[in-house]
GUMI-866169 format. One record per residue (C-alpha): residue in one letter; x, y, z. Coordinates in steps of 0.25 Angstrom, whole numbers, padded with zeros to 4 digits, always signed. Layout:
# GUMI-866169
aXYZ...
***
This chain:
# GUMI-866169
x+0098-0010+0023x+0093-0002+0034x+0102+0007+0042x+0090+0015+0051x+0096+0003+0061x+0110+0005+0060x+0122+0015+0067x+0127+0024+0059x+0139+0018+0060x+0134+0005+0054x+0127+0012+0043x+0141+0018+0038x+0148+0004+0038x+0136-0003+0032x+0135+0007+0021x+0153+0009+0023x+0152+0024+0022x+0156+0034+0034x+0150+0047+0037x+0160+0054+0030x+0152+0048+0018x+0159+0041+0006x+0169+0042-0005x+0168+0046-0017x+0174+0033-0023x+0165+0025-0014x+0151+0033-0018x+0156+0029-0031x+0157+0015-0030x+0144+0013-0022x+0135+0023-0034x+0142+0011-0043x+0136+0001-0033x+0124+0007-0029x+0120+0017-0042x+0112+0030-0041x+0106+0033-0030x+0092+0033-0040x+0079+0024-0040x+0080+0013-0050x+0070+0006-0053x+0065-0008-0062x+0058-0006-0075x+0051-0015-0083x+0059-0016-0098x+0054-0009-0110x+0048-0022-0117x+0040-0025-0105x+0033-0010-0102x+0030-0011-0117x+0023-0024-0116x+0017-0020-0105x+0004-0012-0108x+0000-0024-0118x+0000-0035-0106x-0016-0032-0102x-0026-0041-0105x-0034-0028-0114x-0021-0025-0121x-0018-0042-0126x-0035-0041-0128x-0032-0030-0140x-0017-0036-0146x-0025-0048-0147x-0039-0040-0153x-0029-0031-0163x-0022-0045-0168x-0034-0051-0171x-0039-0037-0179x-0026-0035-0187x-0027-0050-0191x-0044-0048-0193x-0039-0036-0202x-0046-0027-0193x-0034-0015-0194x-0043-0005-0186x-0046-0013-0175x-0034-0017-0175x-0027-0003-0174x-0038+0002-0165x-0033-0009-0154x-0020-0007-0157x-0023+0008-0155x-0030+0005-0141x-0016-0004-0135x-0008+0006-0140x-0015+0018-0132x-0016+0008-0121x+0000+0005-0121x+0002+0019-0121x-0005+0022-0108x+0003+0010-0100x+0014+0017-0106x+0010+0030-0102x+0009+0023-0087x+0020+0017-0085x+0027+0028-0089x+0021+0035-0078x+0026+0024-0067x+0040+0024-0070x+0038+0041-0069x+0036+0036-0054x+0051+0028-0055x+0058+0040-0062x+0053+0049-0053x+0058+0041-0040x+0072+0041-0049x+0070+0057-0048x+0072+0057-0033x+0085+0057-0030x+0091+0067-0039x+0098+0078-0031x+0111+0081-0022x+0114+0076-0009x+0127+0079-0001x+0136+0068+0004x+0149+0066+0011x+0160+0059+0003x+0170+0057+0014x+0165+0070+0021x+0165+0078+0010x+0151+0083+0007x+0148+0085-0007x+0134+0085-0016x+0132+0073-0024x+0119+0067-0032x+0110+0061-0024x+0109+0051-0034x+0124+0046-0032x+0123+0044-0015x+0126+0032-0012x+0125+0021+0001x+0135+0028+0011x+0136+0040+0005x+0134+0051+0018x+0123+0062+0014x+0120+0075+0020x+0107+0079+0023x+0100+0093+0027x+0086+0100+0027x+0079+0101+0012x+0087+0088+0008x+0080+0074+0000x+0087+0063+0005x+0092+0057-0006x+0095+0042-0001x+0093+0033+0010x+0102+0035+0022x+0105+0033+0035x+0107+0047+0044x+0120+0049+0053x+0118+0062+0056x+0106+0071+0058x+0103+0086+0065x+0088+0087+0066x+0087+0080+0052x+0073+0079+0048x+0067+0071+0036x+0055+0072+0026x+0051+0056+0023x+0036+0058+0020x+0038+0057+0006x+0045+0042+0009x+0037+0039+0022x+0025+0048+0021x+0027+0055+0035x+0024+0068+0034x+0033+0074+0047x+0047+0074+0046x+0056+0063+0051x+0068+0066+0060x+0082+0058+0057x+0092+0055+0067x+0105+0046+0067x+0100+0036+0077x+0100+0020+0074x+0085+0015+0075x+0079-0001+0077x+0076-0008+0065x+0065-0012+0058x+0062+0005+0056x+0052+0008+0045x+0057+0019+0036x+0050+0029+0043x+0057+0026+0056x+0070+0026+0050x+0074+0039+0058x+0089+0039+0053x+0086+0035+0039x+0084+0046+0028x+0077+0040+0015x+0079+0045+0000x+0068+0056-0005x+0065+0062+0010x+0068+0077+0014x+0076+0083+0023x+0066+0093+0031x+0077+0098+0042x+0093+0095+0049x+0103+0089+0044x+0110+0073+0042x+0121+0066+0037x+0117+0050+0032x+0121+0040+0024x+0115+0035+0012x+0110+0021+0015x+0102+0018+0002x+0102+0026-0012x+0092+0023-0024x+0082+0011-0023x+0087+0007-0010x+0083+0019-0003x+0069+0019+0003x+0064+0029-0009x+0070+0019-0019x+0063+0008-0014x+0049+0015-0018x+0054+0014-0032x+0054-0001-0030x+0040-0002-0023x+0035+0007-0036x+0041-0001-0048x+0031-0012-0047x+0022-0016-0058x+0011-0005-0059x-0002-0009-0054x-0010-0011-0066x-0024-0004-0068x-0035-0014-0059x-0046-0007-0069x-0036-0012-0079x-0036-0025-0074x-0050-0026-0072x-0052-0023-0085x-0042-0034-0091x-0048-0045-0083x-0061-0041-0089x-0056-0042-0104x-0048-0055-0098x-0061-0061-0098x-0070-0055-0110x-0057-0058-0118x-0058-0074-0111x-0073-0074-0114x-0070-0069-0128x-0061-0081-0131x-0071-0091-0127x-0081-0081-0136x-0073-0083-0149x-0071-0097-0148x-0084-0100-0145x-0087-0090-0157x-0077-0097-0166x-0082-0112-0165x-0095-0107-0166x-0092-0101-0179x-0083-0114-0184x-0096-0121-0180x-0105-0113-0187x-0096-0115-0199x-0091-0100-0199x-0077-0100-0207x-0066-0104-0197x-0058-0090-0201x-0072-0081-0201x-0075-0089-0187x-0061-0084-0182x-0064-0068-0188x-0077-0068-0182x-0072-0073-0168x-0059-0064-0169x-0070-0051-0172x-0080-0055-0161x-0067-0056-0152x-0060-0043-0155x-0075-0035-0154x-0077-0041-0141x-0064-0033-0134x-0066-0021-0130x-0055-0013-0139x-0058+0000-0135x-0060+0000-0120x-0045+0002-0117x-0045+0015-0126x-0057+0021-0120x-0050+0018-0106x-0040+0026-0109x-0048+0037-0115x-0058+0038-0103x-0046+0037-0092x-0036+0049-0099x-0050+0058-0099x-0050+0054-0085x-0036+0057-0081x-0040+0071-0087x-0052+0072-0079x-0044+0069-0066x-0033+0080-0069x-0044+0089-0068x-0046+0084-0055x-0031+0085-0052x-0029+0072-0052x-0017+0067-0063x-0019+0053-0067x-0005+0046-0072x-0009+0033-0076x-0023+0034-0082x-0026+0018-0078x-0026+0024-0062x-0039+0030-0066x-0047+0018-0066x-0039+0011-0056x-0044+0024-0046x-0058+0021-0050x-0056+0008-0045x-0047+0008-0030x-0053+0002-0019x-0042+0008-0009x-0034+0020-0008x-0021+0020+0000x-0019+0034+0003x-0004+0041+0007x-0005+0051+0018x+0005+0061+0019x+0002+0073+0007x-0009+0063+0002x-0021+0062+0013x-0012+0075+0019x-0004+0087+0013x+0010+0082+0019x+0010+0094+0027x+0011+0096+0041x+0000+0106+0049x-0004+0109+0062x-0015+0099+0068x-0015+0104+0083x-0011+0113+0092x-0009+0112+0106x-0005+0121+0118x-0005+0116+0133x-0014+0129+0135x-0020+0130+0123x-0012+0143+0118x-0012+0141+0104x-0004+0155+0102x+0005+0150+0110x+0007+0137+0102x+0006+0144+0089x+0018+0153+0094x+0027+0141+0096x+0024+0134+0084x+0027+0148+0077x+0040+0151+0084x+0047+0135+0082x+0042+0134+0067x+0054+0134+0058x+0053+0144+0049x+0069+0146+0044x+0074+0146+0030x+0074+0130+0029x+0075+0121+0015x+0063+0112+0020x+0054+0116+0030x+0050+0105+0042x+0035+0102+0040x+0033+0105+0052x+0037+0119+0053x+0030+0121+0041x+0018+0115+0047x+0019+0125+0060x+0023+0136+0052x+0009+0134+0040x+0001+0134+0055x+0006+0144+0059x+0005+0153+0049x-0010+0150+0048x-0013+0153+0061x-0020+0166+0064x-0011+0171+0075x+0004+0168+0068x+0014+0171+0078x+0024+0183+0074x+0037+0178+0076x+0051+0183+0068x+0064+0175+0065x+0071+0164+0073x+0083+0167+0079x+0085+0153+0077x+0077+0139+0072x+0080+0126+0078x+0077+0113+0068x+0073+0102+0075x+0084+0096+0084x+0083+0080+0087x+0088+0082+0101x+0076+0091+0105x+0065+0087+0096x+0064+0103+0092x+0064+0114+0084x+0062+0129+0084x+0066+0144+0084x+0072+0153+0092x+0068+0170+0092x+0071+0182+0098x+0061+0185+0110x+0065+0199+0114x+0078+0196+0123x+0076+0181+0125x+0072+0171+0113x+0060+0161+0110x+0062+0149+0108x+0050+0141+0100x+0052+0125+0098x+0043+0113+0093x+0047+0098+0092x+0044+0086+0098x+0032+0086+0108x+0040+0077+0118x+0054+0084+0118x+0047+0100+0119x+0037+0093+0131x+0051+0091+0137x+0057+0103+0137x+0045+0111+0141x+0045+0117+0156x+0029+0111+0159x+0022+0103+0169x+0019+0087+0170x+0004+0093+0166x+0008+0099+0157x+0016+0088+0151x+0005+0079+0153x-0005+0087+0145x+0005+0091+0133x+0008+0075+0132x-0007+0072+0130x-0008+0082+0119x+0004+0077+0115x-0002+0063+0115x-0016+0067+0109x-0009+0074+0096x-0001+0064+0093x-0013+0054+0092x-0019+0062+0082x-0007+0060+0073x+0000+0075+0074x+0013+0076+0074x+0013+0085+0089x+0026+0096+0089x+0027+0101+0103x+0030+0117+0105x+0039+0125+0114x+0045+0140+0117x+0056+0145+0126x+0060+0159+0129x+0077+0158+0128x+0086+0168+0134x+0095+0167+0124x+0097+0159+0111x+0100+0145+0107x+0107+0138+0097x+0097+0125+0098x+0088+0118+0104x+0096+0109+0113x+0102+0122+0119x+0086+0127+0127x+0093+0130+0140x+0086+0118+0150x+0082+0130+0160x+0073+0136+0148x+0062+0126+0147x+0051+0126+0134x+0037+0130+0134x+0029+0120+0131x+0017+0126+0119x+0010+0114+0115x+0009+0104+0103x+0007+0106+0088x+0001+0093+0082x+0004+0093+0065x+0000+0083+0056x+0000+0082+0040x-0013+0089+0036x-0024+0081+0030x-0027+0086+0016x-0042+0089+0018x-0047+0082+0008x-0041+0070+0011x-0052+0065+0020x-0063+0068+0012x-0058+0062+0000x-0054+0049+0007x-0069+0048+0012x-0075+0049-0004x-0064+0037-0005x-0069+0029+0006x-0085+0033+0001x-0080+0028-0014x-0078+0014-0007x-0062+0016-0007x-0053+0013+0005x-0043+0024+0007x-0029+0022+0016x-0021+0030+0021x-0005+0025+0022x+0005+0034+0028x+0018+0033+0034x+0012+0042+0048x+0011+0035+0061x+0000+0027+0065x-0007+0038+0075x-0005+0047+0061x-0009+0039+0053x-0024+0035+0061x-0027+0050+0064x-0025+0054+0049x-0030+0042+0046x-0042+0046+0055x-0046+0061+0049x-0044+0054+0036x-0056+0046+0040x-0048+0033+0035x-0047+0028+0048x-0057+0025+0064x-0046+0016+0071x-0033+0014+0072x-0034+0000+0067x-0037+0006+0054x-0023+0010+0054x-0011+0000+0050x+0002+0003+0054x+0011-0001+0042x+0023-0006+0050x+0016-0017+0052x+0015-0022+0037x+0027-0027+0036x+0023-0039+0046x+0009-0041+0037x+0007-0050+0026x+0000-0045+0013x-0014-0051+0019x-0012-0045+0032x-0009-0032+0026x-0021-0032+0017x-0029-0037+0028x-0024-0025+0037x-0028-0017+0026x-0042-0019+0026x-0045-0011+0036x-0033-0003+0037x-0034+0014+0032x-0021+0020+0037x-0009+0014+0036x+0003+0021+0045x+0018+0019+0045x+0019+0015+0029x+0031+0014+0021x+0029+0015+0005x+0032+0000+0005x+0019-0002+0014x+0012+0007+0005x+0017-0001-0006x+0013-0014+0000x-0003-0009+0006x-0006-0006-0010x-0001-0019-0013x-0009-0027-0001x-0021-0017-0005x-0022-0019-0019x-0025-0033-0018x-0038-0028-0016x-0039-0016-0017x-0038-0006-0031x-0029+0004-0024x-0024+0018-0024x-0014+0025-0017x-0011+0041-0013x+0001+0048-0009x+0011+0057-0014x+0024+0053-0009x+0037+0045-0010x+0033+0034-0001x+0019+0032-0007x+0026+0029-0022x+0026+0013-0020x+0011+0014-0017x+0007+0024-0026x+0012+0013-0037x+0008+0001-0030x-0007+0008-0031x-0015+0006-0043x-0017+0019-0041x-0007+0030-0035x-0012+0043-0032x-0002+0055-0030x-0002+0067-0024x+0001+0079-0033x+0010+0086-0023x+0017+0073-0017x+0030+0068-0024x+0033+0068-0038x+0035+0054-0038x+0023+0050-0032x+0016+0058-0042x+0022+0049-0053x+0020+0035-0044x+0004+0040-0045x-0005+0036-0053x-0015+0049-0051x-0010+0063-0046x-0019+0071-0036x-0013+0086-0040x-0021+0091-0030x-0015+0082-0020x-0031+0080-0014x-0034+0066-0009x-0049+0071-0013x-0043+0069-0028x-0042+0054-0025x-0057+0052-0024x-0061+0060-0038x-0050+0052-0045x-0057+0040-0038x-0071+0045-0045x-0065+0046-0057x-0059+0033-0057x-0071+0028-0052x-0078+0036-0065x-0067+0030-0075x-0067+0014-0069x-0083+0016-0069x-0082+0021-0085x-0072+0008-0088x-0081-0002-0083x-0092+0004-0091x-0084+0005-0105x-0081-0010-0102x-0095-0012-0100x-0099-0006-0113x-0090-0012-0121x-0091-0025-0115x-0104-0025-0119x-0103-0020-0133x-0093-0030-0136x-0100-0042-0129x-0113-0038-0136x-0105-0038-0150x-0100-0055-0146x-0114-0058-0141x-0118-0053-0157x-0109-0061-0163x-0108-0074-0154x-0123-0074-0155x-0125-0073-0171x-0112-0083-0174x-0121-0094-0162x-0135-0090-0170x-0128-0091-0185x-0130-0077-0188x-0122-0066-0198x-0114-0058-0189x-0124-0048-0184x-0110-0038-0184x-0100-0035-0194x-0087-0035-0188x-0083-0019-0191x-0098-0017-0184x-0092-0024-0172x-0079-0017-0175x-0088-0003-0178x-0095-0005-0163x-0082-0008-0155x-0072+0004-0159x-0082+0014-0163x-0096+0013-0155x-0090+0008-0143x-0077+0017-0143x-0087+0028-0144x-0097+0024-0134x-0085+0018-0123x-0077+0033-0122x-0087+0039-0117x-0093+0029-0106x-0081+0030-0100x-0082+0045-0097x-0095+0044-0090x-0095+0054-0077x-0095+0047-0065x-0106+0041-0057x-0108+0045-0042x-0108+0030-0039x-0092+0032-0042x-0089+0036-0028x-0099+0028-0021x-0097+0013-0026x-0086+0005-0019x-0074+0001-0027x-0075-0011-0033x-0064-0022-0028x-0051-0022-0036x-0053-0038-0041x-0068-0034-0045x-0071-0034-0061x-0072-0024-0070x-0087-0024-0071x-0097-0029-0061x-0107-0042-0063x-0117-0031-0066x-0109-0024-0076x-0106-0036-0084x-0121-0040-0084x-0124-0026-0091x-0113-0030-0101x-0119-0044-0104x-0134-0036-0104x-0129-0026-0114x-0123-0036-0124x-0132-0045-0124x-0142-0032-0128x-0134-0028-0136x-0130-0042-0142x-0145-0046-0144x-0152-0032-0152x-0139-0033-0161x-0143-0049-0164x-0157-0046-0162x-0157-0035-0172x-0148-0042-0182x-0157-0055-0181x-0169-0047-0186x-0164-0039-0196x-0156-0050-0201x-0166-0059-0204x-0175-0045-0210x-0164-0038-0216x-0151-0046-0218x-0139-0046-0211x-0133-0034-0216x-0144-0027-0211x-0146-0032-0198x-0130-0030-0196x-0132-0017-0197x-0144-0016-0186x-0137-0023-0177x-0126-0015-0175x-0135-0004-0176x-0140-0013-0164x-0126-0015-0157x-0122-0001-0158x-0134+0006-0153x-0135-0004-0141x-0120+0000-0138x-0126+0015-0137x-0135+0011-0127x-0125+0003-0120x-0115+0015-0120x-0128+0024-0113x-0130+0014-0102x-0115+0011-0099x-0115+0025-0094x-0120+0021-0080x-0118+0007-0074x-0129+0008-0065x-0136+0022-0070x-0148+0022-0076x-0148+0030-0092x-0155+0042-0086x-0144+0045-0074x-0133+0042-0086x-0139+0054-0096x-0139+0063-0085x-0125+0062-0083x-0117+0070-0095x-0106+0061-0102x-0104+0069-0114x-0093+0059-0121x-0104+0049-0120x-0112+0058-0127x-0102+0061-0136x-0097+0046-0139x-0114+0041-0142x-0114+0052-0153x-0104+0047-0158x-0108+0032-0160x-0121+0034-0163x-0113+0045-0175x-0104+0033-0178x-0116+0024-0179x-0124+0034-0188x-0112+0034-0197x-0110+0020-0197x-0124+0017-0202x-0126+0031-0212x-0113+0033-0217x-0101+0024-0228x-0095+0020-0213x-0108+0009-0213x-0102+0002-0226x-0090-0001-0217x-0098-0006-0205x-0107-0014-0215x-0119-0007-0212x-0132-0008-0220x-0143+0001-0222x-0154-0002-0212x-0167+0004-0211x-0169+0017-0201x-0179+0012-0194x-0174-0002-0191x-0162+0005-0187x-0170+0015-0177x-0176+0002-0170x-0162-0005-0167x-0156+0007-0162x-0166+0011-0152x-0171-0004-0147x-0152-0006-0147x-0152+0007-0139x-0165+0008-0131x-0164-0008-0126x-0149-0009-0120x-0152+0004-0114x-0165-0003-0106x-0158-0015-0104x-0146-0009-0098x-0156+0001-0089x-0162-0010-0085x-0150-0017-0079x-0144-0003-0073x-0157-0004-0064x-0156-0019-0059x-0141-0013-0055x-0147-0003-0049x-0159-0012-0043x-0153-0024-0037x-0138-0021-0038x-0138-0007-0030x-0131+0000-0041x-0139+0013-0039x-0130+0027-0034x-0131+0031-0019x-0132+0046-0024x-0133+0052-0010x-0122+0040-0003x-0113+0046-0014x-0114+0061-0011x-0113+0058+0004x-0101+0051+0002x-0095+0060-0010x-0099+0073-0002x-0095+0069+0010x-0088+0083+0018x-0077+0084+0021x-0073+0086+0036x-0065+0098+0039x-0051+0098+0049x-0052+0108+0057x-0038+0106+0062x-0025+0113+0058x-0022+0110+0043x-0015+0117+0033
***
């Protein structure tokens, strides 16, 4: 229920309280009725988070593949895929672990003192055991603890940018307001988690736990988490090679019945061309490449939380940026300066003489803001002690300081542009001109503070008491925004050149907004800027068509945040930025939630990535590494698509020809887990390409592998598929089966080398691929070409069913299965980089990677 609307009087006989606060028996009663003042929030029961992780279509590919080996009697197989889930369980676990840090951590916010009137007694109590009615007392340095609705305030100032995201203070009063007021508006209305930064107020508590304004956060975060979209991607590609491997196998088993195969051998064979056409081992080497990645991006100062964001960075089309301590420091400076005859010593002495510099326990940002200028500047006014400091006063709209001037005294004030203008002895001119200066800094988005001095003849208690014969001096205007951090607009270029759209939603104004919005280079017009009042009367269509053309949002609430993500993820892979309360719901609703490292504690755990350097320039390395990983995945899956196709394509072939199997099955099984998991590692740490940062993003419904990528599969394995029959034919009919096994998966292996050298590079020819240095992939071909030595010299050859062949046949099939995939592939890099335009723009990539930044020559702290 909303109470911004109502007296105060209706407010006490709504919530039946007076403002001598409640009884104790009554308190009672209502913590029985309304509990804790704590977030609570839902969780998923045990059975269902542990199920959960075994629910993809991968993880029901491998339960089914380890069945079907435990009953093959195929133990090792078996445990190795067991092996695999298990590690794979444990990173959900891991993960969702994480999430409900972010729930706990919300839990954490309430717990402290607050005191209260019980029937006009005041007395400390918890915070967590306020209930609706109870009257609270409020003063300078204090968290409010609950929603509530103010009764009585003295120049009571209020920190909400960690709810609302506005960065300048907001002053409460008692007055009754129209309806329909956005959160921000609510200028009577205190809300749970914002700061007290100056006077003093009496409320009532009008909502405690997850009725409160902070509580409903914890609803908007609880949802389902967005599952991985590289994640997805991948899972709809294995729902289809699993589908086509059904019609495979049967196929394959009626052509084995038909040929007069054994019903129970035709079901082993079918069951072991099934289970070596998964890819067991890709989930494993996922895991391995992306913990080595989260390593390499803490060294950036960049901690990952939940490894899965590091594919799902690699692949966002959109960033919806936070402004306050995000794309600025959340700290106020001086912009601009102004004096009606340009005596800026004169200016910086008034500013010097009202900043408020006493013995406060929170310090208005303001003054902090005047005070850090000041202090910079080369010629700092010498001033000593106040007699006396004036905090703001509603009634005049002013604050200031009183000192001793020889026999009279100075009085210094700044405050509201209109009311000092007012009290200022000047001309109609005068006025004139200080009004369009007035006008002119308030259209480039500065909060404008007016200053004013006075020579008293003798002291005063307040403001209210300036005699009306002594008029003010009017010194000009200070304009003061939230500083820009500077290497916010650079970094938002390198995003918009890697093909990412980047806006910026903040809780400012809309003339704020634009003008930040403006030196950020996100936005030209105004009518690129959407005033998020109005979502309210869209529809999800209209808002999504809004947002097509849209980069700054002003005026939004967390729940506008919360509903942008959802309307721009329809199309859009996205991540979000911000480091406050109010950008929680978004940070979850993201696929990808990126915190600052000096924002709050509880948006830190709702990220999925932590700058710790709190620099937005962090966003675009992370991108490039993601960019680097997501890159690396599509080519393990290449790789081992191909190894595993190349290995059906054998056997389908010499079941329809009505030849011996030209593979043992512990061959198949040899090549799988031990060639390929040597060889699939190490592709997956291959540097990144400069290409990285200049491609666009691909759409977020777009498969996993391109047409052309899933041509070079098909080439590969039918290369593959035709040396190892080829080879086995002719040996066969020379040598015998035995002999002609052992070639040919001499053959198959050799071939996967060759395929593991061109998988380097997409689109790279061999020579640009050995000049970059990849030392794993060194690493990992000594050792399968070790493994392979021992497999044919060493006892490990009886296991594998090898034979003795003779060196030089075996010196001809490994260089015609090494030399002729790595033509062939060559080959079709070229037409890529002929007729598809997959060639690197190198000079288009160092304008846009090196492009300088501008400097702000303005006043910035």
């Amino acid at each position: 229920m909303a109470f911004y609307d109502k007296t105060i009087k209706e407010t006490l006989v709504e919530l039946e309280s007076t403002t001598k606060g409640l009884s104790d028996i009554e308190s009672d009663e209502r913590l029985r009725h309304y509990g804790l003042n704590t977030i609570k929030v839902k969780s998923d029961p045990l059975w269902r988070k542990i199920v959960e992780p075994f629910k993809s279509v991968f993880m029901a590919v491998l339960i089914v593949a380890a069945i079907v080996s435990l009953w093959h009697k195929s133990y090792f197989d078996a445990g190795l895929i067991i092996f695999i889930m298990a590690v794979n369980a444990i990173i959900y676990y891991v993960q969702r672990f994480s999430t409900e840090r972010i729930l706990r951590s919300l839990q954490k916010q309430s717990v402290a003192e607050v005191e209260v009137l019980r029937k006009g007694r005041r007395e400390m109590i918890a915070a967590t055991l306020l209930v609706p009615g109870d009257v609270i007392i409020l003063d300078e340095g204090d968290k409010i603890p609950a929603d509530a609705r103010v009764f009585e305030a003295r120049s009571f100032r209020v920190d909400e940018s960690q709810l609302t995201g506005e960065s300048l203070p907001i002053e409460k009063t008692c007055a009754v307001l129209p309806s329909d007021r956005e959160i921000y508006e609510q200028s009577n209305m205190v809300f749970q988690g914002s700061f007290v930064v100056g006077g003093t107020a009496m409320a009532i508590v009008t909502a405690t736990a997850n009725d409160t304004e902070f509580g409903r956060l914890s609803d908007l975060s609880s949802g389902d988490h967005n599952v991985n979209p590289v994640q997805q991607k991948i899972d709809r590609l294995i729902t289809r090679i699993v589908a086509v491997i059904l019609g495979i196998a049967l196929f394959a088993f009626w052509l084995a019945l038909a040929c007069g195969v054994e019903w129970s051998e035709a079901l082993r064979f079918v069951i072991a061309l099934s289970v070596s056409a998964v890819p067991e081992n890709l989930p494993i080497a996922i895991s391995v490449i992306l913990v080595l990645a989260m390593r390499r991006m803490a060294r950036r100062k960049a901690l990952v939380r939940t490894m899965g964001s590091i594919e799902s960075i690699g692949a966002i089309t959109t960033i919806a940026t936070d402004k306050t301590g995000t794309l600025t420091r959340n700290k106020l400076s001086v912009q601009e300066i102004w004096h009606p005859r340009h005596n800026e010593k004169r200016v910086l002495q008034t500013l010097a003489a009202s900043t408020l510099l006493g013995q406060r326990k929170t310090a208005d940002p303001l003054d902090k803001a005047f005070a850090s200028f000041i202090n910079s500047s080369e010629t700092t006014p010498k001033l000593g002690q106040p007699l006396r400091e004036f905090t703001f006063e509603h009634s005049m709209a002013m604050s200031g300081n009183l000192r001793h001037d020889g026999a009279k005294y100075a009085l210094a004030v700044k405050g509201a542009p209109e009311k000092i203008v007012d009290h200022c002895d000047i001309t109609e001119g005068e006025r004139e001109k200080a009004l369009v200066e007035l006008h002119h800094l308030t259209g480039l988005g500065f909060r404008v503070i007016a200053l004013a001095h006075a020579s008293l003849s003798k002291p005063i208690d307040s403001l209210e008491n300036i005699p009306d014969n002594t008029p003010l001096v009017f010194d000009g205007f200070v304009g003061v925004a939230d500083t820009l951090r500077p290497e916010a607009k650079g970094a938002i270029a390198r995003a918009q050149a890697a093909g990412i759209s980047v806006r910026m939603v903040t809780g400012d104004h809309f003339e704020t907004a634009y003008h930040i919005g403006k030196q950020l280079g996100l936005v030209e017009h105004r009518n690129q800027v959407f005033d998020s009042r109005q979502i309210i009367t869209l529809s999800d269509d209209e808002l999504a068509e809004r947002l097509r053309t849209i980069r700054v949002c002003a005026r939004v609430l967390p729940e506008h945040k919360h509903r942008i993500l959802e309307v721009l993820k329809r199309d859009n892979i996205t991540a979000m930025t911000g480091d406050g309360v109010n950008d929680i719901p978004a940070l979850t609703n993201a696929h990808v939630g990126v915190a600052m490292g000096a924002g709050a504690q509880i948006a830190k755990d709702a990220g999925d990535i932590i700058l710790l350097d709190n620099n937005f320039r962090s966003i675009v390395s992370a991108i490039h590494e993601g960019r680097t990983v997501y890159a690396n995945i599509k080519r393990m899956v290449t790789y081992l698509l191909a190894t595993n196709l190349g290995e059906v394509i054998v056997s389908l072939s010499a079941l329809i020809s009505g030849l011996p199997l030209p593979l043992a099955p512990v061959q198949i099984l040899w090549v799988n887990l031990v060639t390929d998991s040597a060889m699939v590692i190490p592709i997956g740490l291959e540097p990144g390409e400069p290409r990285n940062m200049l491609e666009k993003p691909k759409r977020a419904n777009a498969p996993l592998l391109s047409k052309f990528m899933t041509s070079r599969i098909l080439l590969i394995a039918i290369i593959m598929s035709s040396m190892t029959l080829g080879f086995y034919i002719y040996f066969n009919q020379r040598f015998g089966a035995d002999y002609a096994r052992t070639i040919a998966f001499c053959s198959l292996v050799t071939a996967q080398w060759a395929s593991a050298i061109e998988a380097r590079s997409d689109y790279e020819s061999l020579i640009g691929c050995l000049r970059k240095r990849n030392a794993p992939f060194i690493v990992g071909l000594i050792i399968a070409v070790a493994l392979q030595i021992a497999a044919l010299a060493t006892p490990l050859g009886r296991l594998l069913h090898i034979t003795p062949v003779d060196n030089t046949h075996l010196l001809l099939v490994t260089v015609s299965a090494l030399i002729i995939p790595i033509v062939l592939i060559e080959l079709h890099k070229w037409v890529g980089r002929k007729f598809f335009g997959k060639r690197p723009n190198l000079q288009r990539i160092t304008k846009r990677l090196k492009r300088p930044l501008k400097k702000n020559k303005k006043f910035a702290n």
